[in-house]
Backbone as CSV, one residue per row, in Angstrom:
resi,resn,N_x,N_y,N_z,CA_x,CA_y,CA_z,C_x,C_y,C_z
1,UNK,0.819,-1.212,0.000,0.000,0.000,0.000,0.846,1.252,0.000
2,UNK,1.966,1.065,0.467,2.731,2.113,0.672,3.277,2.735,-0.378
3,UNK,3.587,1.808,-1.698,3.909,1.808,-2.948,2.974,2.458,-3.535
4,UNK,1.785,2.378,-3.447,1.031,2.539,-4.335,0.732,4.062,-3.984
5,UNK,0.471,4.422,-2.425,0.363,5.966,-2.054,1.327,6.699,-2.096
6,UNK,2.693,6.558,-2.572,3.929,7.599,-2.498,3.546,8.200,-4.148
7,UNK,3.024,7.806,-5.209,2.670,8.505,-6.267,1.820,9.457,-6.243
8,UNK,0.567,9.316,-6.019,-0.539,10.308,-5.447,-0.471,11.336,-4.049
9,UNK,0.677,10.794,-3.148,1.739,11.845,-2.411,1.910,12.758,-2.702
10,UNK,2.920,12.288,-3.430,3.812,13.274,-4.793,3.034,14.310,-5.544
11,UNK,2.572,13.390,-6.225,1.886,14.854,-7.558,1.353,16.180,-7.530
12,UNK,0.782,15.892,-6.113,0.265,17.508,-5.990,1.759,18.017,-5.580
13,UNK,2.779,17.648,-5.008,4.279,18.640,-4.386,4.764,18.566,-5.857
14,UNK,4.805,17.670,-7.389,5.199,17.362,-8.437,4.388,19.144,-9.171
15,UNK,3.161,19.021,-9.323,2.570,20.339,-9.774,2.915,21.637,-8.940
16,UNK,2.746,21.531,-7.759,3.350,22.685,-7.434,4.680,22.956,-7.939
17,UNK,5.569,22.307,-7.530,6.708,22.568,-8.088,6.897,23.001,-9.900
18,UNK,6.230,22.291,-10.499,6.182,22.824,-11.871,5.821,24.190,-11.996
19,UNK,4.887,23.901,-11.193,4.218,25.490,-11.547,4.876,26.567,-11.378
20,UNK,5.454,26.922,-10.253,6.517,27.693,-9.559,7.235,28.036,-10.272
21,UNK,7.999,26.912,-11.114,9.061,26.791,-12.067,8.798,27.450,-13.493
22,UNK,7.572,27.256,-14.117,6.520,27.954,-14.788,6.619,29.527,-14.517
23,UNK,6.075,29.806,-13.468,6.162,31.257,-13.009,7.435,32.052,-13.094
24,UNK,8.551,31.317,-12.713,10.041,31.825,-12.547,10.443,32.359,-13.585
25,UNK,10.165,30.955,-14.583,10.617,31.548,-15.991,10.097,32.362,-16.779
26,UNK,8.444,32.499,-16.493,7.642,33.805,-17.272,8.372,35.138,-16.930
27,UNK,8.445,35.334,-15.550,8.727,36.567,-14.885,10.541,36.509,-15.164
28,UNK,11.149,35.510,-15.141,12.670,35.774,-16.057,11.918,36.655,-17.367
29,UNK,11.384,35.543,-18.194,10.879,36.326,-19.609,10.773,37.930,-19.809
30,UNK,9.667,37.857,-18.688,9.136,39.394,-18.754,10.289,40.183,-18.323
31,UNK,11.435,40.240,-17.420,12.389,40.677,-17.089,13.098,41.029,-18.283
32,UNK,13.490,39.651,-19.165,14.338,39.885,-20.218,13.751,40.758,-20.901
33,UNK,12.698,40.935,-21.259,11.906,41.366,-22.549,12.070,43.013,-22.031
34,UNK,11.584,43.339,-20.776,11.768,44.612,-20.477,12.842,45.534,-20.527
35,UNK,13.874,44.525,-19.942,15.631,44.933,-20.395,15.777,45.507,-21.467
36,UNK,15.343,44.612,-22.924,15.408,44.577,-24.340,14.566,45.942,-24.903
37,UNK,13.218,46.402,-24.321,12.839,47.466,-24.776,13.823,48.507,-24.333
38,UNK,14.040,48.500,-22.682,14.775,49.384,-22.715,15.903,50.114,-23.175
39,UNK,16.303,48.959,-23.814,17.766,49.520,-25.101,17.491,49.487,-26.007
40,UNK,16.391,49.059,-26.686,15.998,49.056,-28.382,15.191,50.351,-28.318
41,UNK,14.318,50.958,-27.571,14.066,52.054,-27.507,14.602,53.424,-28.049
42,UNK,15.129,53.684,-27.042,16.277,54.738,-27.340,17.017,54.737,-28.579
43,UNK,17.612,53.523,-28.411,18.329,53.041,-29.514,18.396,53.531,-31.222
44,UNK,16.214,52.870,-31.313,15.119,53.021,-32.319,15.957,54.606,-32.490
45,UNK,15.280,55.290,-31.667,14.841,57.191,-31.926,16.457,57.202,-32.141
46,UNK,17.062,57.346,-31.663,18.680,57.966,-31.701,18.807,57.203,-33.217
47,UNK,18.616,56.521,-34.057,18.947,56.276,-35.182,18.196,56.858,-35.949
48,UNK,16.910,56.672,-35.282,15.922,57.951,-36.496,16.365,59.015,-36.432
49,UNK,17.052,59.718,-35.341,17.513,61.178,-35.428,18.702,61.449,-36.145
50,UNK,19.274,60.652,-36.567,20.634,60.524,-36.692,20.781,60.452,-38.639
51,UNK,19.325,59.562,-39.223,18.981,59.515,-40.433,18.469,60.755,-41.039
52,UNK,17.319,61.513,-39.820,17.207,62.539,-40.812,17.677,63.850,-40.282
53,UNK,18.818,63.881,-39.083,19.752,64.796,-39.594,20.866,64.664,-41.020
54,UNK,21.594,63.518,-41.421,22.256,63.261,-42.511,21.495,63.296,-43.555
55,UNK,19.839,63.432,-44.103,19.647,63.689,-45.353,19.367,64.918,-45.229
56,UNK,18.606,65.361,-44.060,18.121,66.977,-44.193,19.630,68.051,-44.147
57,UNK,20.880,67.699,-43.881,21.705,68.496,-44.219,22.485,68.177,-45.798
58,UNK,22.419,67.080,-45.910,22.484,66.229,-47.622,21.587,67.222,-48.311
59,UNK,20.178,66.930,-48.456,19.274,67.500,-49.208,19.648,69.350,-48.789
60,UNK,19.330,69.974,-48.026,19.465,71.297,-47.683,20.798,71.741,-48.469
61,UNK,21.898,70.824,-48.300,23.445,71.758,-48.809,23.395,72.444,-47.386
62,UNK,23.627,72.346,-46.509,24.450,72.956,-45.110,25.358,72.592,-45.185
63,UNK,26.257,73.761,-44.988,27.576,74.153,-45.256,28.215,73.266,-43.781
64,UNK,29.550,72.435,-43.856,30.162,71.467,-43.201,29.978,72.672,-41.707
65,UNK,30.919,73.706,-41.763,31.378,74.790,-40.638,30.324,74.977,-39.740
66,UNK,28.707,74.861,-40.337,27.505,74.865,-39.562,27.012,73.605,-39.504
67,UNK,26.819,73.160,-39.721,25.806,71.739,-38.876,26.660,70.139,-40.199
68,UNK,27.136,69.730,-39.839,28.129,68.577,-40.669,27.114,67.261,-40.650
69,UNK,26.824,66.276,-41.111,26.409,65.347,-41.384,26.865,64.479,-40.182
70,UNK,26.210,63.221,-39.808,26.535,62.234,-39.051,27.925,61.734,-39.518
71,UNK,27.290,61.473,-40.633,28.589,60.712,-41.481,30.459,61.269,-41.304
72,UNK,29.787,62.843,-41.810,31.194,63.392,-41.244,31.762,63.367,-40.190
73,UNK,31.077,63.551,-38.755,31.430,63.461,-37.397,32.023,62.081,-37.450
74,UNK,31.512,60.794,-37.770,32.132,60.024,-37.553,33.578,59.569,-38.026
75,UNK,34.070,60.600,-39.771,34.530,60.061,-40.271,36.271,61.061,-39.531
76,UNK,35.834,62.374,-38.902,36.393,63.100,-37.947,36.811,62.412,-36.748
77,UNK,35.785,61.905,-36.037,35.907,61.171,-34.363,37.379,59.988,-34.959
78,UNK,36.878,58.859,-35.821,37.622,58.101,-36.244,39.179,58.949,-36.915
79,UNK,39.036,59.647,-37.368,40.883,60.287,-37.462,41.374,61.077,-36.445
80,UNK,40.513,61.607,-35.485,40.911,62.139,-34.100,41.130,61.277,-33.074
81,UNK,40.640,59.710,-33.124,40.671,58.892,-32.034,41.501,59.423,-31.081
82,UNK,43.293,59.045,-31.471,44.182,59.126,-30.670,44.290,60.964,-29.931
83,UNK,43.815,61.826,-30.308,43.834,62.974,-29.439,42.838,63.079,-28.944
84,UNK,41.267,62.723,-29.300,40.387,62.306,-28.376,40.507,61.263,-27.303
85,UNK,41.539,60.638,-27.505,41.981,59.603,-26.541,42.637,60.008,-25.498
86,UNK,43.419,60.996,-25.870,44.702,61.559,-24.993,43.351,62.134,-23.964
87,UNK,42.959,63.151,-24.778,42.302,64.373,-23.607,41.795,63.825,-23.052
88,UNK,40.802,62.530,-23.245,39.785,61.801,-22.672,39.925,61.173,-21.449
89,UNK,41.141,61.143,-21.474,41.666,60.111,-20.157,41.739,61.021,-18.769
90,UNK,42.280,62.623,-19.275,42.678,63.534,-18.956,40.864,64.255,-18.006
91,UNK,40.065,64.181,-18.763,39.053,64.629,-18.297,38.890,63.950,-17.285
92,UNK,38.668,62.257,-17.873,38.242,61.455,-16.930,38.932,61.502,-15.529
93,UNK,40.149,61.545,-15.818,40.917,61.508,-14.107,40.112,62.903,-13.439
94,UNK,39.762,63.947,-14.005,39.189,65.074,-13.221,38.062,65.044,-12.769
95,UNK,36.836,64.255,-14.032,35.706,63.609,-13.460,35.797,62.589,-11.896
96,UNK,36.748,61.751,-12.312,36.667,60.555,-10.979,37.071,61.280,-9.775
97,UNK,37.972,62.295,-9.572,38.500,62.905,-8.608,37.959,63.693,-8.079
98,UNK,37.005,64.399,-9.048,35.864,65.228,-8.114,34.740,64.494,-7.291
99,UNK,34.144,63.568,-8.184,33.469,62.856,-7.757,33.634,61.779,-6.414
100,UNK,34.611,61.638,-6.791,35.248,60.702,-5.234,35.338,61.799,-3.761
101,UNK,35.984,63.344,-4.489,35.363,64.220,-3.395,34.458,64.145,-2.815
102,UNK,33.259,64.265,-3.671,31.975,64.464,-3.110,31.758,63.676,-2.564
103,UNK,32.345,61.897,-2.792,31.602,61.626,-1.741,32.281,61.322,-0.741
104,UNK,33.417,61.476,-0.519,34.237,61.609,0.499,34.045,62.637,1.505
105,UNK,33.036,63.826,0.916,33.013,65.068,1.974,31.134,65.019,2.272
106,UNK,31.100,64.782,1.225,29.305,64.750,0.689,28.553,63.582,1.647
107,UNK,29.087,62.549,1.835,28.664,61.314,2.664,28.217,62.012,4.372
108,UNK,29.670,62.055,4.800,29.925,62.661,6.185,29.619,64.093,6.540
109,UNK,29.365,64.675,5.397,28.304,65.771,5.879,26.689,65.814,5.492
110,UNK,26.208,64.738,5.156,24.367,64.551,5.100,24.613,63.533,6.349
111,UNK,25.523,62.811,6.832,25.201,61.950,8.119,25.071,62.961,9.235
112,UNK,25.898,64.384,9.159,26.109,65.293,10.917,24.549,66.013,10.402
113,UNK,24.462,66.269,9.304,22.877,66.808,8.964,22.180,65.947,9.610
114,UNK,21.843,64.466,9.296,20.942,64.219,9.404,20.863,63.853,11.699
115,UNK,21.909,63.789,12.069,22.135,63.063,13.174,22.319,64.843,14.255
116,UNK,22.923,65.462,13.799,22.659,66.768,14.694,21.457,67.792,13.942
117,UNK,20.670,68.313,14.602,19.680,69.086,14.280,19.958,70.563,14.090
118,UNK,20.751,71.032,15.153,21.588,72.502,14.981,22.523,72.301,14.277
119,UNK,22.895,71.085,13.952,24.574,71.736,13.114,23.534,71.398,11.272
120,UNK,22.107,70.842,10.953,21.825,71.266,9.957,20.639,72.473,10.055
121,UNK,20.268,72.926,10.648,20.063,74.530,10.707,21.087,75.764,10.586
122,UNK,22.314,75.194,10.948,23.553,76.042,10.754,24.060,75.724,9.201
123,UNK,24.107,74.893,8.586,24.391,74.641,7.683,24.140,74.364,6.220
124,UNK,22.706,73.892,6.671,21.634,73.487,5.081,21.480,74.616,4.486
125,UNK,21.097,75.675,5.266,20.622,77.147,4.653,22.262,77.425,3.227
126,UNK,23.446,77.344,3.785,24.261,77.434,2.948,24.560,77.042,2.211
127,UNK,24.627,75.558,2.031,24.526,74.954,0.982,23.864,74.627,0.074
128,UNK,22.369,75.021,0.288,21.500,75.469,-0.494,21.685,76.930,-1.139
129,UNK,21.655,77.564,-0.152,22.576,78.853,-0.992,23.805,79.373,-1.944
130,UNK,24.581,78.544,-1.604,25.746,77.674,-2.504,25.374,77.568,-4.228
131,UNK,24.390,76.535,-4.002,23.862,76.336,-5.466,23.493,76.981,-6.283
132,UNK,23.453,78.568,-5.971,22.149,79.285,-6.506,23.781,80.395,-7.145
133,UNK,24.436,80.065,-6.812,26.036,80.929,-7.224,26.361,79.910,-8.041
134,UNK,26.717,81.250,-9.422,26.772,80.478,-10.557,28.613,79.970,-10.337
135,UNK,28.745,78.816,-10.921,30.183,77.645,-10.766,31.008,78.564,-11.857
136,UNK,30.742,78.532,-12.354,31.496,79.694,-13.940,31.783,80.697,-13.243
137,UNK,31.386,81.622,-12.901,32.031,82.588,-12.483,32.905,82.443,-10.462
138,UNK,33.239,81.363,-10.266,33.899,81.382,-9.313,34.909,80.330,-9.313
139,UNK,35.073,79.713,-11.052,35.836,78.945,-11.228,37.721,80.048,-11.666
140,UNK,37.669,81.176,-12.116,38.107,81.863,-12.359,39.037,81.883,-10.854
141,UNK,38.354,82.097,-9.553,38.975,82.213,-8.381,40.155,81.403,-8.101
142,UNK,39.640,79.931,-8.324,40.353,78.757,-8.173,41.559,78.513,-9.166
143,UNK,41.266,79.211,-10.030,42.579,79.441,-11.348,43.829,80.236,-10.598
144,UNK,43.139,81.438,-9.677,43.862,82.226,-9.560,44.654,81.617,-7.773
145,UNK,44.002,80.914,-6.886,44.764,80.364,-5.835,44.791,79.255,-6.327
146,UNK,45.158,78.473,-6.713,45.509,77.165,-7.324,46.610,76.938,-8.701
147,UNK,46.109,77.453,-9.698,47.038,77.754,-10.862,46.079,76.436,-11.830
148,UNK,47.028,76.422,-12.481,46.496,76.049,-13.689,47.226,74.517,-13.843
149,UNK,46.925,73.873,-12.527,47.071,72.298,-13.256,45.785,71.604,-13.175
150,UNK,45.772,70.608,-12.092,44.377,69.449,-12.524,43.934,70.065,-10.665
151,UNK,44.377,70.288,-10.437,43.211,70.582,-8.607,42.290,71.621,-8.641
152,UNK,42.432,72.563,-9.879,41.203,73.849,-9.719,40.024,72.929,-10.649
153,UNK,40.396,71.973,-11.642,39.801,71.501,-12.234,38.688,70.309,-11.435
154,UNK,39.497,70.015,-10.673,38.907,68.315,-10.221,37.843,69.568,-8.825
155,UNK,38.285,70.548,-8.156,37.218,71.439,-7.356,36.228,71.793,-7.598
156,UNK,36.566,72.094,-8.985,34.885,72.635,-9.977,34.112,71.491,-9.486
157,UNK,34.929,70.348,-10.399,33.633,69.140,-10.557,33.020,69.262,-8.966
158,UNK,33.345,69.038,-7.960,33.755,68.082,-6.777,32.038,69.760,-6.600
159,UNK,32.655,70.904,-6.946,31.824,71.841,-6.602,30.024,71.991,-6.836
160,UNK,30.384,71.385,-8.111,28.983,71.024,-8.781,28.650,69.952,-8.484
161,UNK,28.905,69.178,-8.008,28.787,67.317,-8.045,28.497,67.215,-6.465
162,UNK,28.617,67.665,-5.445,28.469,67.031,-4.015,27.490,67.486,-3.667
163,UNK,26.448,68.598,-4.293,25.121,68.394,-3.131,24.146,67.383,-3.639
164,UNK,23.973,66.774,-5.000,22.735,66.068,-4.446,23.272,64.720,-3.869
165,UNK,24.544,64.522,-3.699,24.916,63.339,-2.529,24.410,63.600,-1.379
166,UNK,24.470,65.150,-1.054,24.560,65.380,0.471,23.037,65.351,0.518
167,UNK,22.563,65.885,-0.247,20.867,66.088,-0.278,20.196,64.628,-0.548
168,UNK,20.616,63.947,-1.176,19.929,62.661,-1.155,20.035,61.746,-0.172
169,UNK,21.791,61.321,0.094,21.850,61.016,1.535,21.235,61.335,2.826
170,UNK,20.865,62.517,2.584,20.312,62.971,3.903,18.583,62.401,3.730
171,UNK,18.033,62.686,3.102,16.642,62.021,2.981,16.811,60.945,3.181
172,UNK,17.523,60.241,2.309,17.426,58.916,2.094,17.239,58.118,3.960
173,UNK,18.496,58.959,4.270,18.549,58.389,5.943,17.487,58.961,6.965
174,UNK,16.925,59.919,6.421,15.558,60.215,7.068,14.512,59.635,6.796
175,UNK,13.992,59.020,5.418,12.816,58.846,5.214,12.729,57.190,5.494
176,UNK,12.882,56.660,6.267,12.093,55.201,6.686,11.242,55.297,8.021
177,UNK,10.166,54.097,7.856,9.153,53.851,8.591,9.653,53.461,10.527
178,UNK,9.048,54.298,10.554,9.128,54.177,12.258,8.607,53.219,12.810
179,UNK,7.571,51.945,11.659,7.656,50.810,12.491,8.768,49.728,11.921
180,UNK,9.679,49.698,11.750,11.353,49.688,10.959,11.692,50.038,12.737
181,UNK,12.253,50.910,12.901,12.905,51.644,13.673,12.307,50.662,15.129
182,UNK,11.093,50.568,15.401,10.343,50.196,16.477,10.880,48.760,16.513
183,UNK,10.917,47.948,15.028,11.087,46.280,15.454,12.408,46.355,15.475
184,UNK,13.198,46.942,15.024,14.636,47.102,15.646,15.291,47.153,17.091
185,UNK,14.308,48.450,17.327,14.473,48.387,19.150,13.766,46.879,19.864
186,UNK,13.050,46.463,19.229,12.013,45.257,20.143,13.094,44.196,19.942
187,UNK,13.614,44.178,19.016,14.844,42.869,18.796,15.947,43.327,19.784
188,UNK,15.983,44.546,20.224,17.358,44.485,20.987,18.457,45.107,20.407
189,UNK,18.260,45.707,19.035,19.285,46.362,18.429,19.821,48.123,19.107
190,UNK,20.958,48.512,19.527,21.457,49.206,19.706,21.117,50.267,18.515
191,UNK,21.538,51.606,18.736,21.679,52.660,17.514,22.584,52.418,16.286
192,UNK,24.037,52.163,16.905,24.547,51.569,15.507,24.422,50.103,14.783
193,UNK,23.177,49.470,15.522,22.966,48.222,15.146,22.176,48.564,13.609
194,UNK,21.212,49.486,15.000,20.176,49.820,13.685,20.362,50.756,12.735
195,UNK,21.210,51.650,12.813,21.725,52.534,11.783,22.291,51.854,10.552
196,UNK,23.261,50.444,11.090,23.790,49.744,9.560,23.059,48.486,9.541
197,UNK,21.992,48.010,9.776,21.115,46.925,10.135,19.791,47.273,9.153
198,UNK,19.064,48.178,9.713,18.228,49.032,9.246,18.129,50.010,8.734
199,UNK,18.723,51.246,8.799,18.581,52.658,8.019,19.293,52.752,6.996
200,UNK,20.643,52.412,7.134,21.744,52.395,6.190,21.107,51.933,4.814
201,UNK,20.707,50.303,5.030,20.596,49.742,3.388,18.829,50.226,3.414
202,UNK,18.239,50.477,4.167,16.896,51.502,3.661,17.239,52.839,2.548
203,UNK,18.147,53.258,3.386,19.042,54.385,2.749,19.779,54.757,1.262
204,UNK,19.921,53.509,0.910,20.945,53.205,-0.424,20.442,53.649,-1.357
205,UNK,19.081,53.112,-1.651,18.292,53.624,-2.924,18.553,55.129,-3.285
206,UNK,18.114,55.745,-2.330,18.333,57.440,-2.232,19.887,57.826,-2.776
207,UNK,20.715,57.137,-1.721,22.290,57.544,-1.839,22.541,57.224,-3.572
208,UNK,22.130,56.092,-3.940,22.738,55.694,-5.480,22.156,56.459,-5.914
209,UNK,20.554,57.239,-6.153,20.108,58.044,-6.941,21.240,59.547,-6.668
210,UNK,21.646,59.604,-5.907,22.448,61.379,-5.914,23.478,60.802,-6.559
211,UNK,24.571,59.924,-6.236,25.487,59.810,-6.531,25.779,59.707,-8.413
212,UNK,24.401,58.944,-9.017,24.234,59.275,-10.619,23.959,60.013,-10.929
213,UNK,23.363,61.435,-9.913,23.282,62.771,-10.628,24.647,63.406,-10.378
214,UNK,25.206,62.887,-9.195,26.486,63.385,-9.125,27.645,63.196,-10.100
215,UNK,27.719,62.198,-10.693,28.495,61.875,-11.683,28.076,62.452,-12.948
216,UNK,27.137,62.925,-13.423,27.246,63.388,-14.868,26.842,65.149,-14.538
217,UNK,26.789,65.365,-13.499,27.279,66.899,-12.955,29.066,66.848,-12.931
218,UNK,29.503,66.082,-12.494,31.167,66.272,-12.454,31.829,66.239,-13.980
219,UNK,30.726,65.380,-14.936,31.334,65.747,-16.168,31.331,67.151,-16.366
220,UNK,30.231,67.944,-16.301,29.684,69.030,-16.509,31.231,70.115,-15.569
221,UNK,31.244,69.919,-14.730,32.068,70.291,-13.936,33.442,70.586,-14.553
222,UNK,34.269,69.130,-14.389,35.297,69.147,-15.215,35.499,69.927,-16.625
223,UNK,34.422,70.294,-17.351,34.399,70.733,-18.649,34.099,72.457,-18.450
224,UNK,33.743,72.657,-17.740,33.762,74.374,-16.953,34.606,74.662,-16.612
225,UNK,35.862,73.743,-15.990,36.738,73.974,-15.733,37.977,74.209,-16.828
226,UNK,38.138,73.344,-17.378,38.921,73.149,-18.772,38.474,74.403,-19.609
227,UNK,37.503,74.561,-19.356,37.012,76.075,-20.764,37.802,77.135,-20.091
228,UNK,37.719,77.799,-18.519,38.201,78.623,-18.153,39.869,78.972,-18.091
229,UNK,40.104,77.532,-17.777,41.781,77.358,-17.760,42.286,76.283,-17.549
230,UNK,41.656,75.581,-18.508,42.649,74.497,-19.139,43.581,74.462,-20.272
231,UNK,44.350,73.776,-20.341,45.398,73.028,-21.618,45.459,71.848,-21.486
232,UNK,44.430,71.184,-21.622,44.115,69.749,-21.695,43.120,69.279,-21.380
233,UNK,42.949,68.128,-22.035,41.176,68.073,-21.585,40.225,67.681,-22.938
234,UNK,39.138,67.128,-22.770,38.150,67.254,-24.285,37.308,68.645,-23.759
235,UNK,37.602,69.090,-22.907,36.640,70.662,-22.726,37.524,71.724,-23.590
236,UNK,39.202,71.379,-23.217,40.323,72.242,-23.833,40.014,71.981,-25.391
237,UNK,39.894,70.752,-26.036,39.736,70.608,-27.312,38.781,70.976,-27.525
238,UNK,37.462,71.024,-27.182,36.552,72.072,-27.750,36.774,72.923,-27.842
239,UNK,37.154,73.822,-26.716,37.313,75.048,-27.269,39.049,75.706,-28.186
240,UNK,39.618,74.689,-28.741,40.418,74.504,-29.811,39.701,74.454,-30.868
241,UNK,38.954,73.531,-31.240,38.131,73.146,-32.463,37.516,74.360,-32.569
242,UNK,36.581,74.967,-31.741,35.686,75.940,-31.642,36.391,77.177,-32.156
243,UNK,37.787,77.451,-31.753,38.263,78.816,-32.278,38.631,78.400,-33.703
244,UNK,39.177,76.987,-34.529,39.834,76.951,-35.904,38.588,76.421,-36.261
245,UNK,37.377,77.144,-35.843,36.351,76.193,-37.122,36.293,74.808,-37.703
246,UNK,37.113,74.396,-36.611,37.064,72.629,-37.193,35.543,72.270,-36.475
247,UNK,34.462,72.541,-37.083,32.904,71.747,-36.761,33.162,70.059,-36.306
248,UNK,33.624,70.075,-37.083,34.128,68.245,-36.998,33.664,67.803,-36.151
249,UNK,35.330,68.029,-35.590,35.916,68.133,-34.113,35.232,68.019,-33.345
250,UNK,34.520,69.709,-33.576,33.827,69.786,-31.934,32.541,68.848,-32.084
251,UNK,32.019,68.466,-32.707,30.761,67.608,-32.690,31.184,66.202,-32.342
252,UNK,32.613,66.067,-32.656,33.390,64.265,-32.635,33.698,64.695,-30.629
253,UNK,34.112,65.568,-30.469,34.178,66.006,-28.657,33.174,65.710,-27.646
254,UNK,32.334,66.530,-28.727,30.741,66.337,-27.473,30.334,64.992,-27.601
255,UNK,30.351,63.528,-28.694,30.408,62.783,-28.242,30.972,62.278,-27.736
256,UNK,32.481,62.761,-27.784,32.809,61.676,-26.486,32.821,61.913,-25.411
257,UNK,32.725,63.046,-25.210,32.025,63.681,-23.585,30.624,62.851,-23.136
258,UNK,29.984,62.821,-24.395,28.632,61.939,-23.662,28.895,60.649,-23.467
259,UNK,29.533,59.732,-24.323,29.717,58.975,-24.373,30.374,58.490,-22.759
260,UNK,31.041,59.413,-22.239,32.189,59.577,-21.188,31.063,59.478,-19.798
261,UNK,30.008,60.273,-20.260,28.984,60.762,-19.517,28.233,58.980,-19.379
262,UNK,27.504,58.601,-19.905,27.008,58.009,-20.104,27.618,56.470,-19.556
263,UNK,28.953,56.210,-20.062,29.590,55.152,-19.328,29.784,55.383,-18.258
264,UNK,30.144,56.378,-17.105,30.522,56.762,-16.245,29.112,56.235,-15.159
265,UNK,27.947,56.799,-15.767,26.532,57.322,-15.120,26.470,55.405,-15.212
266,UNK,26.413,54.122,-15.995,26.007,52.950,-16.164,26.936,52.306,-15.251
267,UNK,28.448,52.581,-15.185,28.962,51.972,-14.116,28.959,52.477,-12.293
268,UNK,27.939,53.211,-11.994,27.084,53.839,-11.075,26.037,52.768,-10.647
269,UNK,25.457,53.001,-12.078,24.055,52.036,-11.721,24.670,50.415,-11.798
270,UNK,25.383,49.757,-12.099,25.974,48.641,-11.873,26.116,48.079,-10.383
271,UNK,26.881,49.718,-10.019,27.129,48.988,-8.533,25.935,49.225,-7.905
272,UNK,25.475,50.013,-8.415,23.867,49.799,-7.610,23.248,48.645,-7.398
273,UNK,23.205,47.879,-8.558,22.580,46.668,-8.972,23.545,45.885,-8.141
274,UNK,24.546,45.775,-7.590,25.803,44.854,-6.666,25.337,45.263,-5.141
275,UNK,24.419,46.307,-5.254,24.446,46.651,-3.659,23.256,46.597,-3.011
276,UNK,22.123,46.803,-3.538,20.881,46.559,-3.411,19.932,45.738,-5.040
277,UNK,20.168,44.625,-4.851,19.695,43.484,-6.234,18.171,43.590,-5.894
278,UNK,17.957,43.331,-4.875,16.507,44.056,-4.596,15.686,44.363,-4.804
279,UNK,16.024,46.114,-4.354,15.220,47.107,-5.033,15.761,47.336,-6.204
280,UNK,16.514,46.605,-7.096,16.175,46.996,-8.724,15.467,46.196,-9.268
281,UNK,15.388,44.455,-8.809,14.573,43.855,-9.190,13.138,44.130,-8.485
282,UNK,12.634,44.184,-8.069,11.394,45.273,-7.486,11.031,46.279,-8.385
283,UNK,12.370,47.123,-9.151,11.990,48.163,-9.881,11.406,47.904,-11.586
284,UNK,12.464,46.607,-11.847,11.807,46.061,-13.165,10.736,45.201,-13.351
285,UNK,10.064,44.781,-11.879,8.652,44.216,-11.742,7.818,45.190,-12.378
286,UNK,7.989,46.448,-11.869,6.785,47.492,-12.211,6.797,47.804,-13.565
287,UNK,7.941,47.416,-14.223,8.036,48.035,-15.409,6.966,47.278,-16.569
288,UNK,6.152,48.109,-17.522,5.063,47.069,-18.297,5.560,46.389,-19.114
């Protein structure tokens, strides 16, 4: 008898299990599939834009010096590689260095914000005020106590680039649920239990969102800097190209500034995806 009931046992734990397995792989599916719009998308339009800028300056006759064809930019970028290469590297070390500022200064000052109450009443007001002073005109300063190598440069960025760390961090570590906070204390957790237990990785989502606005502000940064007083740089080569009318150039620059932009901003969200797997998978559930 025993033989005969371990089959009819089974089958219902046999279907469940299928099923489950069923489900896993739809919702893999739908995962993949969502991934896939999200890069064929963009993708789509940036090639449509790209087609009928090259016939509408084809058909029109626009003169190369004003608006150049796709075709040409590329055929420019490709014989500039190696000095777009040089400067590129050159930016980049100013990008990473500001940016590592920020959050080297940007971190540990949204934690005394968020953890002393007078020292961010003494302080938020300014750094909000901060922002509202234009970076261009006080990059000139830093030329003049600093000089003209890579530290007035990598300050800009670091200048433009550290508040929405500090501003996101700081929410981020403010905004969780106080019944969070409550089953923390009921378990017995201390403050710094629950600060890197509980608040901290509550926290992350927020922190990774500043830190990717922070990074393609430090491009921005670095390249304000280089215009004012640089000799080196893809900000310096623009504004090279820009004075000898090489159109090319400067159109083969600004992509690789974005391009610069853009890789920079994806290996951000990477480690995001390494630090909270989570809430990104959570985030591509919602996606249709």
């Amino acid at each position: 008898m025993a033989e005969t009931e371990n089959p009819f046992a089974q089958s219902p734990a046999l279907s469940i299990a299928e099923l489950e397995a069923r489900m896993e792989g739809s919702r893999a599916q739908r995962e993949r599939h969502a991934r896939l719009r999200n890069i064929l998308y963009p993708f789509a339009v940036v090639i449509g834009l790209l087609v009928v800028w090259e016939v509408g300056t084809r058909v029109l006759g626009v003169p190369l010096f004003l608006l150049p064809p796709p075709s040409a930019i590329a055929v420019s970028f490709i014989a500039n590689s190696s000095l777009l290469l040089f400067h590129g590297w050159i930016t980049t070390a100013e990008i990473l260095l500001g940016f590592a500022l920020s959050i080297v200064i940007g971190i540990p000052l949204a934690l005394a914000i968020f953890l002393w109450p007078a020292f961010s009443r003494s302080i938020l007001p300014l750094l909000v005020s901060s922002q509202a002073m234009p970076k261009v005109a006080v990059a000139p300063l830093f030329l003049v106590w600093f000089g003209f190598g890579l530290l007035p440069k990598v300050l800009i960025a670091f200048l433009i680039a550290f508040f929405p760390v500090v501003i996101n961090t700081a929410v981020g570590l403010a905004s969780i649920e106080p019944e969070k906070i409550y089953l923390a204390r009921s378990m017995g957790f201390g403050a710094t239990a629950t600060f890197f237990k509980i608040r901290l990785p509550n926290a992350l989502p927020a922190i990774f969102g500043g830190l990717k606005i922070s990074i393609t502000l430090a491009v921005v940064g670095a390249v304000v800097g280089e215009f004012v007083g640089g000799d080196a740089g893809l900000g310096y080569l623009l504004m090279v190209a820009n004075g000898s009318m090489d159109t090319q150039l400067l159109f083969a620059g600004i992509v690789a500034l974005t391009v610069l932009g853009v890789a920079l901003f994806l290996l951000i969200e990477f480690a995001e995806r390494l630090a909270i797997p989570r809430h990104i998978i959570a985030g591509n559930k919602g996606n249709p």
